[in-house]
PDB file of N, CA, C and O in Angstrom:
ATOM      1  N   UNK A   1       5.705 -14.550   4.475  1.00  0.00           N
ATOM      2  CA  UNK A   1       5.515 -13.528   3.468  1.00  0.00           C
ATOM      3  C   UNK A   1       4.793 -12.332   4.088  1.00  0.00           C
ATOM      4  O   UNK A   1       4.591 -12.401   5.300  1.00  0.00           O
ATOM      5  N   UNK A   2       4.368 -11.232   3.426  1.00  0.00           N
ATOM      6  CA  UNK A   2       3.726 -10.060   3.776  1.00  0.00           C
ATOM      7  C   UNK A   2       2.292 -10.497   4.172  1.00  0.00           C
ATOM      8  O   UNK A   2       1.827 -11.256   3.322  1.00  0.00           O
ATOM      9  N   UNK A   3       1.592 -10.290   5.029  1.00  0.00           N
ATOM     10  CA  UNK A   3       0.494 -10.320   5.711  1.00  0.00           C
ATOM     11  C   UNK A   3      -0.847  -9.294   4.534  1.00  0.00           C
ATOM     12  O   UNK A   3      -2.063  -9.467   4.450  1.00  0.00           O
ATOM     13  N   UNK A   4      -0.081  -8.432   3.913  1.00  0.00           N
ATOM     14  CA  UNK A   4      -0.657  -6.866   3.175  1.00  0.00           C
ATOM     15  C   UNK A   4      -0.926  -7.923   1.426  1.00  0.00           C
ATOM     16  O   UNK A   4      -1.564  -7.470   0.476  1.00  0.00           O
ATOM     17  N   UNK A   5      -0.536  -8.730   1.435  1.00  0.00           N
ATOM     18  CA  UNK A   5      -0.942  -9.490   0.298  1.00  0.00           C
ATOM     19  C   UNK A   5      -2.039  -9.545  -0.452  1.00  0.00           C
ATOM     20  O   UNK A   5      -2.367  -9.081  -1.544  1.00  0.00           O
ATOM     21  N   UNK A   6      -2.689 -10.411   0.606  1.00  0.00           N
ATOM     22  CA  UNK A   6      -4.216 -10.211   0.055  1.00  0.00           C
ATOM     23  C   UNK A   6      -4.811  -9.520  -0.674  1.00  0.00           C
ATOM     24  O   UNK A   6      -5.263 -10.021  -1.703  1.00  0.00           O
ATOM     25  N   UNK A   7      -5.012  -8.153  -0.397  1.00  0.00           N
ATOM     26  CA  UNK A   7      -5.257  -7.286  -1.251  1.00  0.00           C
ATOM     27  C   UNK A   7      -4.758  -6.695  -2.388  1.00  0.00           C
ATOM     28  O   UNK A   7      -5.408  -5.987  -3.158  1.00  0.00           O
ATOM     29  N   UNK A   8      -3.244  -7.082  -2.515  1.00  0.00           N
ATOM     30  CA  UNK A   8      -2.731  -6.254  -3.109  1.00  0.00           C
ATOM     31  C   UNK A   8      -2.206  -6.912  -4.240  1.00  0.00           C
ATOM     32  O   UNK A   8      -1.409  -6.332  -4.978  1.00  0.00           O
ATOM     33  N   UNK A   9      -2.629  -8.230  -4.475  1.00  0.00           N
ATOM     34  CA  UNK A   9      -2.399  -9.433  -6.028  1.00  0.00           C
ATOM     35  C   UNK A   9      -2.533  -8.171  -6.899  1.00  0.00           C
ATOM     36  O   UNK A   9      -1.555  -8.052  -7.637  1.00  0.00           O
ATOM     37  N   UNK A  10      -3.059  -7.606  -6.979  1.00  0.00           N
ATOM     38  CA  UNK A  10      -3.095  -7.019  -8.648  1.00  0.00           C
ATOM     39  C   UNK A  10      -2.415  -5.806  -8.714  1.00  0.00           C
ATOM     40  O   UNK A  10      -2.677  -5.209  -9.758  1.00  0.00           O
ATOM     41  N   UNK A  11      -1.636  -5.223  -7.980  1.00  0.00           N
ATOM     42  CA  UNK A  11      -1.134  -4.171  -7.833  1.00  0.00           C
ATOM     43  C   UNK A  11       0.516  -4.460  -7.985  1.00  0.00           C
ATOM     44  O   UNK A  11       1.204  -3.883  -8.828  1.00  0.00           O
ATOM     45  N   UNK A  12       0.969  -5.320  -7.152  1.00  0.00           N
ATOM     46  CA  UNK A  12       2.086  -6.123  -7.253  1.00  0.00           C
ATOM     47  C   UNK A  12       2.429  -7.549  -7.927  1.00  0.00           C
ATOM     48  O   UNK A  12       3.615  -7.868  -7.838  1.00  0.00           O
ATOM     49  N   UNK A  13       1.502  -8.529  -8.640  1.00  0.00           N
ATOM     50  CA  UNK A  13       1.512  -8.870  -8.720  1.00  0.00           C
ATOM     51  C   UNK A  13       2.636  -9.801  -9.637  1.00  0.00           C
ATOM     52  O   UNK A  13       2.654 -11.016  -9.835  1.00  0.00           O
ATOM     53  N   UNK A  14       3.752  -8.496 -10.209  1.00  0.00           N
ATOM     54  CA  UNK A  14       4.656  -9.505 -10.980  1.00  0.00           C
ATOM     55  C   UNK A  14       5.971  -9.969 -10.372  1.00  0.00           C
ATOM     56  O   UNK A  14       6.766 -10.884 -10.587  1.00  0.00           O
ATOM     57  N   UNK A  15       5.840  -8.704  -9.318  1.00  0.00           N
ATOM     58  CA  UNK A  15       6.835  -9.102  -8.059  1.00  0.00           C
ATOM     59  C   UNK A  15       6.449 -10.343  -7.096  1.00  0.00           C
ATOM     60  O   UNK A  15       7.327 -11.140  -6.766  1.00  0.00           O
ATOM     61  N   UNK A  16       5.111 -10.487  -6.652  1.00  0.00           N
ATOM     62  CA  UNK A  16       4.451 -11.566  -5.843  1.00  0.00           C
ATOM     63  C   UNK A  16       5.211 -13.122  -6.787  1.00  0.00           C
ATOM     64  O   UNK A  16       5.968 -13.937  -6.259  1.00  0.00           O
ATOM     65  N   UNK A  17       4.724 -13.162  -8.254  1.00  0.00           N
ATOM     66  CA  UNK A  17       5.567 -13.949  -9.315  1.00  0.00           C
ATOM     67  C   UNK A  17       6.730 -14.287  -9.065  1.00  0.00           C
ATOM     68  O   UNK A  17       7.151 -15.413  -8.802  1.00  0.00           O
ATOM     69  N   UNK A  18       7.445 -13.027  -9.164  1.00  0.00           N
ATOM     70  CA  UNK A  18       9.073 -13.315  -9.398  1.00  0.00           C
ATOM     71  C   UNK A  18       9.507 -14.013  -7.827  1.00  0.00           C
ATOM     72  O   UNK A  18      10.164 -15.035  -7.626  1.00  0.00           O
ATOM     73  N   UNK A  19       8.968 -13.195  -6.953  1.00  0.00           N
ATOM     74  CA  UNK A  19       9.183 -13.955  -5.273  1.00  0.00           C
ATOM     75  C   UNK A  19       8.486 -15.156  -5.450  1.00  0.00           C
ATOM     76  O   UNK A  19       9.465 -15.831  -5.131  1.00  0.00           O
ATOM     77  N   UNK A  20       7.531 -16.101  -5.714  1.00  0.00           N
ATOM     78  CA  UNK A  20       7.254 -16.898  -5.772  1.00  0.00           C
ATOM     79  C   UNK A  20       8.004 -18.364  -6.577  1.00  0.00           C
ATOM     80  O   UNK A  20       8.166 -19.553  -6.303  1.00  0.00           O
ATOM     81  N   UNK A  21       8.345 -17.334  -7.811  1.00  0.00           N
ATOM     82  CA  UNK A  21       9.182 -18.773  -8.120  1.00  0.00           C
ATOM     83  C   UNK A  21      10.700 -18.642  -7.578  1.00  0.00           C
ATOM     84  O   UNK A  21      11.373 -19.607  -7.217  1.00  0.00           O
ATOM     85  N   UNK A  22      10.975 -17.786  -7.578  1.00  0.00           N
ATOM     86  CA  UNK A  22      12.558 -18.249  -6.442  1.00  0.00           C
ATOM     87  C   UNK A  22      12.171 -18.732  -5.212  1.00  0.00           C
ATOM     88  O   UNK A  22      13.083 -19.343  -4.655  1.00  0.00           O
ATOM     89  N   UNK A  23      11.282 -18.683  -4.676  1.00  0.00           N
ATOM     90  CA  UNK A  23      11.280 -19.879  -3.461  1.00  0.00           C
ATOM     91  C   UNK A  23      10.699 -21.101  -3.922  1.00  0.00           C
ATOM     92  O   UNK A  23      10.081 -21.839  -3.154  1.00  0.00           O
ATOM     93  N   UNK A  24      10.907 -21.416  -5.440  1.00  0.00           N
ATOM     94  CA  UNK A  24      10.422 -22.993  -5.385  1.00  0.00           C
ATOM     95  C   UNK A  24      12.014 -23.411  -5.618  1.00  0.00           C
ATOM     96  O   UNK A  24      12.242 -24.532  -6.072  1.00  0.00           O
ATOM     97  N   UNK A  25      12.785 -22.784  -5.403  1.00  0.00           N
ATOM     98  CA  UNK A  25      14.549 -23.344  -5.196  1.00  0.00           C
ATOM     99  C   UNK A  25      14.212 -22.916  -3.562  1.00  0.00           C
ATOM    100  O   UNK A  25      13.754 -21.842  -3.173  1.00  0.00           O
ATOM    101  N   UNK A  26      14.563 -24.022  -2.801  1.00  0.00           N
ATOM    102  CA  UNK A  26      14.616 -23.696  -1.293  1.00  0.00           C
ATOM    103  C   UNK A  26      16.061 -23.091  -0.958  1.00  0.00           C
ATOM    104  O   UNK A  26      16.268 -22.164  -0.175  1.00  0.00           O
ATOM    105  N   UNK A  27      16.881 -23.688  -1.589  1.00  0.00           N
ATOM    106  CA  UNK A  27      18.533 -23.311  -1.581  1.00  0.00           C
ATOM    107  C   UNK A  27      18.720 -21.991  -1.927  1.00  0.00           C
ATOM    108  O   UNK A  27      19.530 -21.272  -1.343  1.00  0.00           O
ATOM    109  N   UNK A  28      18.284 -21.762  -2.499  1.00  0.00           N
ATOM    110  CA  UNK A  28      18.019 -19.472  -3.098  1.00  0.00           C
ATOM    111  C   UNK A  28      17.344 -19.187  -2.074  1.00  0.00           C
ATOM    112  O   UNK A  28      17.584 -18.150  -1.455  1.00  0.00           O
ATOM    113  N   UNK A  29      16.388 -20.031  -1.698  1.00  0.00           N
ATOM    114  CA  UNK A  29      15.402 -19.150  -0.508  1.00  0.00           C
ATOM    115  C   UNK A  29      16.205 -19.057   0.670  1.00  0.00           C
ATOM    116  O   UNK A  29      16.281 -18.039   1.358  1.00  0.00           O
ATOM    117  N   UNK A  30      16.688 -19.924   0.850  1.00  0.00           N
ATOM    118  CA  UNK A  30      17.885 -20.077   2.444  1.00  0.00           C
ATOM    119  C   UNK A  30      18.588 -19.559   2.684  1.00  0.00           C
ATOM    120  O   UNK A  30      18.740 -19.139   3.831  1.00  0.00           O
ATOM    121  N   UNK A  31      19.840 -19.188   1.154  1.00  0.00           N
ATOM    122  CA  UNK A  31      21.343 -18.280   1.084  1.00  0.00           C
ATOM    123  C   UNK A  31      20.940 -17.229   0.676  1.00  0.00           C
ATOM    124  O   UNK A  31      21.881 -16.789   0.016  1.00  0.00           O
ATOM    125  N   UNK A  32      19.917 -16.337   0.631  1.00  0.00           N
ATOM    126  CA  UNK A  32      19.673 -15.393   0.157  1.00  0.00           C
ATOM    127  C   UNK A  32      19.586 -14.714  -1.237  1.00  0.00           C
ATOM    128  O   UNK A  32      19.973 -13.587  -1.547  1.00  0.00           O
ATOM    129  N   UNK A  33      18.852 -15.875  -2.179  1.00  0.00           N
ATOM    130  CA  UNK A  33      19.349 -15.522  -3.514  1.00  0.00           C
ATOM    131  C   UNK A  33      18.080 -15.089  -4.495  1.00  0.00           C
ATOM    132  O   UNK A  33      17.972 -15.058  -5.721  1.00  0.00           O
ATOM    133  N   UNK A  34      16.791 -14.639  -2.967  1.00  0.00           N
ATOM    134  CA  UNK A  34      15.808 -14.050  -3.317  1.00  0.00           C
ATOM    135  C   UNK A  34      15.376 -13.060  -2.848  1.00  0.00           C
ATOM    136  O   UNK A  34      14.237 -12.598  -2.912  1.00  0.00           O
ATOM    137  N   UNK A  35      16.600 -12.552  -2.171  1.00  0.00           N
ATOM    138  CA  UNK A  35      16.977 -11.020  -1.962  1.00  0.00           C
ATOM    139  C   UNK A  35      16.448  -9.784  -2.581  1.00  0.00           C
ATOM    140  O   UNK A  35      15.980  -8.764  -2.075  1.00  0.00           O
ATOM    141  N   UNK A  36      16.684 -10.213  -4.057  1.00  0.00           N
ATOM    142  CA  UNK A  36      16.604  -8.601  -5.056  1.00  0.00           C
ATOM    143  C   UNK A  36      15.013  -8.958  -5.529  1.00  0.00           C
ATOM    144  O   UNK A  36      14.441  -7.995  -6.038  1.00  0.00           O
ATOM    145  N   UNK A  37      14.342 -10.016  -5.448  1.00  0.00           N
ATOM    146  CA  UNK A  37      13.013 -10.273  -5.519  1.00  0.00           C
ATOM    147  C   UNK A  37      11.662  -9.701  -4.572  1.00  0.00           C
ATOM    148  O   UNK A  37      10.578  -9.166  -4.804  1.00  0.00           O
ATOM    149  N   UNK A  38      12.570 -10.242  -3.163  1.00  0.00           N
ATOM    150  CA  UNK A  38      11.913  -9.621  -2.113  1.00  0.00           C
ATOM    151  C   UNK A  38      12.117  -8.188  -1.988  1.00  0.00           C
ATOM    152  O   UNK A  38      11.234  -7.502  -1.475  1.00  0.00           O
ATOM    153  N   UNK A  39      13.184  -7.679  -2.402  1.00  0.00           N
ATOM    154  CA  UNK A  39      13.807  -5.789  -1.795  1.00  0.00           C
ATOM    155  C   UNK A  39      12.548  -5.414  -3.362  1.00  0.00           C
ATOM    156  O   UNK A  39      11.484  -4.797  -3.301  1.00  0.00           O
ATOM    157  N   UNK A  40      13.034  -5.890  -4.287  1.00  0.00           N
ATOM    158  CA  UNK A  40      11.550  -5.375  -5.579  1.00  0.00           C
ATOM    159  C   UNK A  40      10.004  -5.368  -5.175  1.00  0.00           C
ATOM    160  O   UNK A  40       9.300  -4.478  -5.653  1.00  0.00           O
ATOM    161  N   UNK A  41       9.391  -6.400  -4.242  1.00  0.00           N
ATOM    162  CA  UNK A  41       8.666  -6.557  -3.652  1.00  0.00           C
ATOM    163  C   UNK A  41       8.249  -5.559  -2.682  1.00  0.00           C
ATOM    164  O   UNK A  41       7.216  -4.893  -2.757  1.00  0.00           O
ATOM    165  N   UNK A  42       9.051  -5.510  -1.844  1.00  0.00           N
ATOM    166  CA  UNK A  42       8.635  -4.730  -0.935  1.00  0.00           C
ATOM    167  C   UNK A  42       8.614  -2.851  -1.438  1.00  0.00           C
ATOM    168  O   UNK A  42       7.846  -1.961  -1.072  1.00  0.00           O
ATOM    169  N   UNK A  43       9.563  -2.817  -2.204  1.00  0.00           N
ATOM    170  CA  UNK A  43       9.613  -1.191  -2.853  1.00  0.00           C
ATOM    171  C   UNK A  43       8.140  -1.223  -3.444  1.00  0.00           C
ATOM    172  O   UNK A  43       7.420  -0.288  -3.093  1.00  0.00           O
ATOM    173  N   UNK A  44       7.752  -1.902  -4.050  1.00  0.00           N
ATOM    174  CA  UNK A  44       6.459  -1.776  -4.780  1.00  0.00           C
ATOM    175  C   UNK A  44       5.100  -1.813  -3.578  1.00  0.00           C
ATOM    176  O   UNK A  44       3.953  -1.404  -3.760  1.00  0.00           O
ATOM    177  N   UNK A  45       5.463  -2.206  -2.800  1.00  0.00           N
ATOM    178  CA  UNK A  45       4.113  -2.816  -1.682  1.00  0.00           C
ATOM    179  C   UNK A  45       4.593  -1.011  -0.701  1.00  0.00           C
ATOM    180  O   UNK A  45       3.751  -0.434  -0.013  1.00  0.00           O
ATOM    181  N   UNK A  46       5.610  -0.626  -0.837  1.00  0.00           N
ATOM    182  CA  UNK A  46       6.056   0.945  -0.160  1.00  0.00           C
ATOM    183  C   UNK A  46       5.088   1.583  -0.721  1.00  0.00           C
ATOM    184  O   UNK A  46       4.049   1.994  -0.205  1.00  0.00           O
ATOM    185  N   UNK A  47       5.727   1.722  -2.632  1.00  0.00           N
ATOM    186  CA  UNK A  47       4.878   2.375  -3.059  1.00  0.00           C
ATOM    187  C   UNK A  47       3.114   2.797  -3.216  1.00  0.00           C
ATOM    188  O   UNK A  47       2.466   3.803  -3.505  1.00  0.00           O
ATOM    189  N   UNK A  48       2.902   1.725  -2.929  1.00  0.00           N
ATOM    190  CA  UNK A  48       1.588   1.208  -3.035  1.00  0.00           C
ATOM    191  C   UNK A  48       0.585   2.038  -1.945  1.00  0.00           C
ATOM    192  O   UNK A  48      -0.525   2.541  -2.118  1.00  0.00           O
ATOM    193  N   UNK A  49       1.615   1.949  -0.530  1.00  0.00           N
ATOM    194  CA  UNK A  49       0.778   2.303   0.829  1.00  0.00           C
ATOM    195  C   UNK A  49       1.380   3.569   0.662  1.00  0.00           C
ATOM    196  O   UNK A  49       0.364   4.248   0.806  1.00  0.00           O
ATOM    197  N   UNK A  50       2.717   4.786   0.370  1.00  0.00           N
ATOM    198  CA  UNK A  50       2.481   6.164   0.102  1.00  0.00           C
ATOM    199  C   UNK A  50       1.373   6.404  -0.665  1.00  0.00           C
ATOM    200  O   UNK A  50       0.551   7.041  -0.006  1.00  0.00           O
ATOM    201  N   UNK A  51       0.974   6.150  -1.856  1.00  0.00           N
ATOM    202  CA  UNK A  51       0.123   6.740  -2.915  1.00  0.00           C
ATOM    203  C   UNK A  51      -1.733   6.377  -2.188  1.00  0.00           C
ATOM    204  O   UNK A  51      -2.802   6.935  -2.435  1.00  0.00           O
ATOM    205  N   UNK A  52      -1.463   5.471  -1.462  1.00  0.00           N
ATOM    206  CA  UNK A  52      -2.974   5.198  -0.999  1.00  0.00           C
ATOM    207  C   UNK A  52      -3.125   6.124   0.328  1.00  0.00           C
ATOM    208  O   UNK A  52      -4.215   6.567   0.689  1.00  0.00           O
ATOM    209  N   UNK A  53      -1.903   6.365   1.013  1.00  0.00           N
ATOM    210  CA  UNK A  53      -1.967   7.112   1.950  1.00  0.00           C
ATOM    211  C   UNK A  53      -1.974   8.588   2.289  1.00  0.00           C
ATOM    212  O   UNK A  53      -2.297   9.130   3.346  1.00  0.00           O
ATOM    213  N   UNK A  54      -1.450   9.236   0.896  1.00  0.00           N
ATOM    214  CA  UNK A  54      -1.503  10.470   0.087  1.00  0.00           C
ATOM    215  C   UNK A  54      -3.136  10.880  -0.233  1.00  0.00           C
ATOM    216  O   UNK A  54      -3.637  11.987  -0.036  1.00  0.00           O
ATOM    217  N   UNK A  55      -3.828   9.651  -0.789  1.00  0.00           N
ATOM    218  CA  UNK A  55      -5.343  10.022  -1.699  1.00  0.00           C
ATOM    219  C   UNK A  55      -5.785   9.564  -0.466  1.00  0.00           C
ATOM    220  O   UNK A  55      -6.954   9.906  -0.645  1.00  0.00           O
ATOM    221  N   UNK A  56      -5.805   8.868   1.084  1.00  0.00           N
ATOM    222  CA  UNK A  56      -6.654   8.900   2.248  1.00  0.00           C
ATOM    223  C   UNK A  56      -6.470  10.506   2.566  1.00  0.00           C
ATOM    224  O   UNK A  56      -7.430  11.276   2.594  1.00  0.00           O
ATOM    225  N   UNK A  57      -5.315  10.846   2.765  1.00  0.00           N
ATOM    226  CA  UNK A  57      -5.032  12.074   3.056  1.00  0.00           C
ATOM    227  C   UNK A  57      -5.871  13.197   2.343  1.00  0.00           C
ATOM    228  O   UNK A  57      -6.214  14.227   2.923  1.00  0.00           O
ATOM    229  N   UNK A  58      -6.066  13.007   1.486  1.00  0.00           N
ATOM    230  CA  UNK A  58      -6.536  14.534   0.383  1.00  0.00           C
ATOM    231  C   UNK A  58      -7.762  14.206   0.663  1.00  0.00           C
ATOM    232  O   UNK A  58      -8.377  15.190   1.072  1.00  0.00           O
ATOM    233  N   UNK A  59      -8.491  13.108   0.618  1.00  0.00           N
ATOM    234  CA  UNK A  59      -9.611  12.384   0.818  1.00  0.00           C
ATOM    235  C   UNK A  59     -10.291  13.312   2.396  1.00  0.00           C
ATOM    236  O   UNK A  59     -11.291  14.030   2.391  1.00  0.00           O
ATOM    237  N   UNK A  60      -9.377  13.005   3.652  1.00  0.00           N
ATOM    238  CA  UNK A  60      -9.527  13.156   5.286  1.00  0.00           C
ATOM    239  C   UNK A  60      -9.636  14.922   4.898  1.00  0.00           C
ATOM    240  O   UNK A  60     -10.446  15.532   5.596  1.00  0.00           O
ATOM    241  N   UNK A  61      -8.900  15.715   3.877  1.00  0.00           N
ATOM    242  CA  UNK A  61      -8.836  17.021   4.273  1.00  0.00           C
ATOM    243  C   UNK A  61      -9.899  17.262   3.525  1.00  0.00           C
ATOM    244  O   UNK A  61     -10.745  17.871   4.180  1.00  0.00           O
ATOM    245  N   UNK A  62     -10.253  17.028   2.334  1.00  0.00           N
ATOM    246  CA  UNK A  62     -12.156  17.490   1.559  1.00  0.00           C
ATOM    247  C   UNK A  62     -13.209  17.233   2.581  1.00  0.00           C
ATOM    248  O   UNK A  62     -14.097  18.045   2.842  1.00  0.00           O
ATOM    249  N   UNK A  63     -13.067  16.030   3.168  1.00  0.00           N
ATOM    250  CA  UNK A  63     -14.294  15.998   4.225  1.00  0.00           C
ATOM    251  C   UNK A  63     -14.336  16.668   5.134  1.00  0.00           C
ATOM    252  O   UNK A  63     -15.416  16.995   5.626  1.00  0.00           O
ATOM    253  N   UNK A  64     -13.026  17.117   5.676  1.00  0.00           N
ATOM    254  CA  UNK A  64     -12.871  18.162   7.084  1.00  0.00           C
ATOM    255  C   UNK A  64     -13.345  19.570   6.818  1.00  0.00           C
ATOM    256  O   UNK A  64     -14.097  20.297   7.466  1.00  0.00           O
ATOM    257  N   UNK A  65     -12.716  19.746   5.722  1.00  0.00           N
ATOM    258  CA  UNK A  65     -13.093  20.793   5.046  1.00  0.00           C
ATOM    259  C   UNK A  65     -15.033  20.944   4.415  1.00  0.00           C
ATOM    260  O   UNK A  65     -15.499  22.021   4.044  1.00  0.00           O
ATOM    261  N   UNK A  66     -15.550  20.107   4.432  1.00  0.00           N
ATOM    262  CA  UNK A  66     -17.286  19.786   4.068  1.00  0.00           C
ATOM    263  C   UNK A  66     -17.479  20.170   5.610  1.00  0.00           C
ATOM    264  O   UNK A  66     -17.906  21.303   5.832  1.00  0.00           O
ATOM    265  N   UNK A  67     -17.238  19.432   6.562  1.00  0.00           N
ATOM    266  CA  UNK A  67     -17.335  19.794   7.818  1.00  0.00           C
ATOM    267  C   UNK A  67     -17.503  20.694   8.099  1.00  0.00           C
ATOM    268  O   UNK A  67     -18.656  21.100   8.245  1.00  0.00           O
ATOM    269  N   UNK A  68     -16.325  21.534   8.335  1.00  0.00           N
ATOM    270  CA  UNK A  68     -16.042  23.031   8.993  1.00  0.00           C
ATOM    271  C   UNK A  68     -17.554  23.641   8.243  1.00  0.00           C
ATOM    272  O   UNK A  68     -18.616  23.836   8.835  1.00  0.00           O
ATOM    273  N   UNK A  69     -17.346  23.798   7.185  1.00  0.00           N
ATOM    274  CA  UNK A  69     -18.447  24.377   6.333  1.00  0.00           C
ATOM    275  C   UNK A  69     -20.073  24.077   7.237  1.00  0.00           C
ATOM    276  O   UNK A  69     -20.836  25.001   7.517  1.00  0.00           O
ATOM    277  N   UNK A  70     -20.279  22.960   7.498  1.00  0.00           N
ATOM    278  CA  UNK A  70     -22.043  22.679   7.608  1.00  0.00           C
ATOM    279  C   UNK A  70     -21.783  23.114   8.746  1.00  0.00           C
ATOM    280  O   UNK A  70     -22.883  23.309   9.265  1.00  0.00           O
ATOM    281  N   UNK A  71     -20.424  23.582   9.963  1.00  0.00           N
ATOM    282  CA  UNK A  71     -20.640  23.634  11.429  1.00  0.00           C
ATOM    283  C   UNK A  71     -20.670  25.189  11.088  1.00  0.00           C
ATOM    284  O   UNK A  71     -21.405  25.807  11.857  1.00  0.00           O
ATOM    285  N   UNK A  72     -20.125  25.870  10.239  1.00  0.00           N
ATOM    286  CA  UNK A  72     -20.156  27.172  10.330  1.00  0.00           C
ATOM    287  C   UNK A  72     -21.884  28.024   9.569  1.00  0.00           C
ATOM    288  O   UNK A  72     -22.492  29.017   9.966  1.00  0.00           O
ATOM    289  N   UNK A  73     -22.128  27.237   8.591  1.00  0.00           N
ATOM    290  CA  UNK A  73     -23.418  27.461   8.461  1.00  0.00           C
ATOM    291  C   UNK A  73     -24.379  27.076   9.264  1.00  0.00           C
ATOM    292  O   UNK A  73     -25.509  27.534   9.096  1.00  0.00           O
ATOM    293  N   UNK A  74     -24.024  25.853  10.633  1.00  0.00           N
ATOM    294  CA  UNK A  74     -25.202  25.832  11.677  1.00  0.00           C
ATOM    295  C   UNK A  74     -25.155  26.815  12.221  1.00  0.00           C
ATOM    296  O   UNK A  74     -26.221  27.342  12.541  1.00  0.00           O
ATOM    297  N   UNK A  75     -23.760  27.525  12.578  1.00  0.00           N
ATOM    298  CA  UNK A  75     -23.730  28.523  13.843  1.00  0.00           C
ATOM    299  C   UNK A  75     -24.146  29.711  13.247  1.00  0.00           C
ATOM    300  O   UNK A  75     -24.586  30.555  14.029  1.00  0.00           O
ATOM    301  N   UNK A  76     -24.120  30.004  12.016  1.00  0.00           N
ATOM    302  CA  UNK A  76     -25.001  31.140  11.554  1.00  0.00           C
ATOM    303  C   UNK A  76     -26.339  31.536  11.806  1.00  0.00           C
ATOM    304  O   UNK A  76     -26.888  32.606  12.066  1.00  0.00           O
ATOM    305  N   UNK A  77     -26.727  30.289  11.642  1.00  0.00           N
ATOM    306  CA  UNK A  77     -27.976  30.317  12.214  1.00  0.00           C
ATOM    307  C   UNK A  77     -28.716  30.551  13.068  1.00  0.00           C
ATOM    308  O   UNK A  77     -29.902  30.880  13.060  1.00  0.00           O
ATOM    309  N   UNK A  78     -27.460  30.250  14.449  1.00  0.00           N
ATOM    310  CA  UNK A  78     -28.120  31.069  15.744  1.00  0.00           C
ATOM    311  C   UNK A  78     -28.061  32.326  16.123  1.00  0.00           C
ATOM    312  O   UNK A  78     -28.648  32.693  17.141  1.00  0.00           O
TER     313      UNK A  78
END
């Protein structure tokens, strides 16, 4: 399964479900008949890491931006 799990039970969690009980049929799990479970799965676990990686992003540019600021008010100073 996804390694990114752990964390992410409550975010995905009805997909984690739906993938979970189609592999208690091993025969669906084998011929591929937990396909549209897993492809639902993983679109949601996509979604999950754009939108967190978007708000790191906006997050990385406010602080850079705090930055620039305290380096340009040190150098005023001299």
């Amino acid at each position: 399964m996804h390694p990114q799990l752990s964390d992410k039970r409550i975010v995905c969690r009805e997909f984690i479900q739906a993938l979970d009980a189609c592999h208690v049929n091993k025969w669906a799990r084998l011929t591929g008949g937990c396909n549209q479970e897993k492809d639902s799965l993983n679109e949601c676990l996509r979604n999950e890491r754009v939108e967190r990686s978007t708000r790191n992003r906006a997050q990385a540019k406010e602080q850079r931006l705090k930055t620039e600021q305290v380096w340009k008010e040190l150098h005023e100073d001299d």
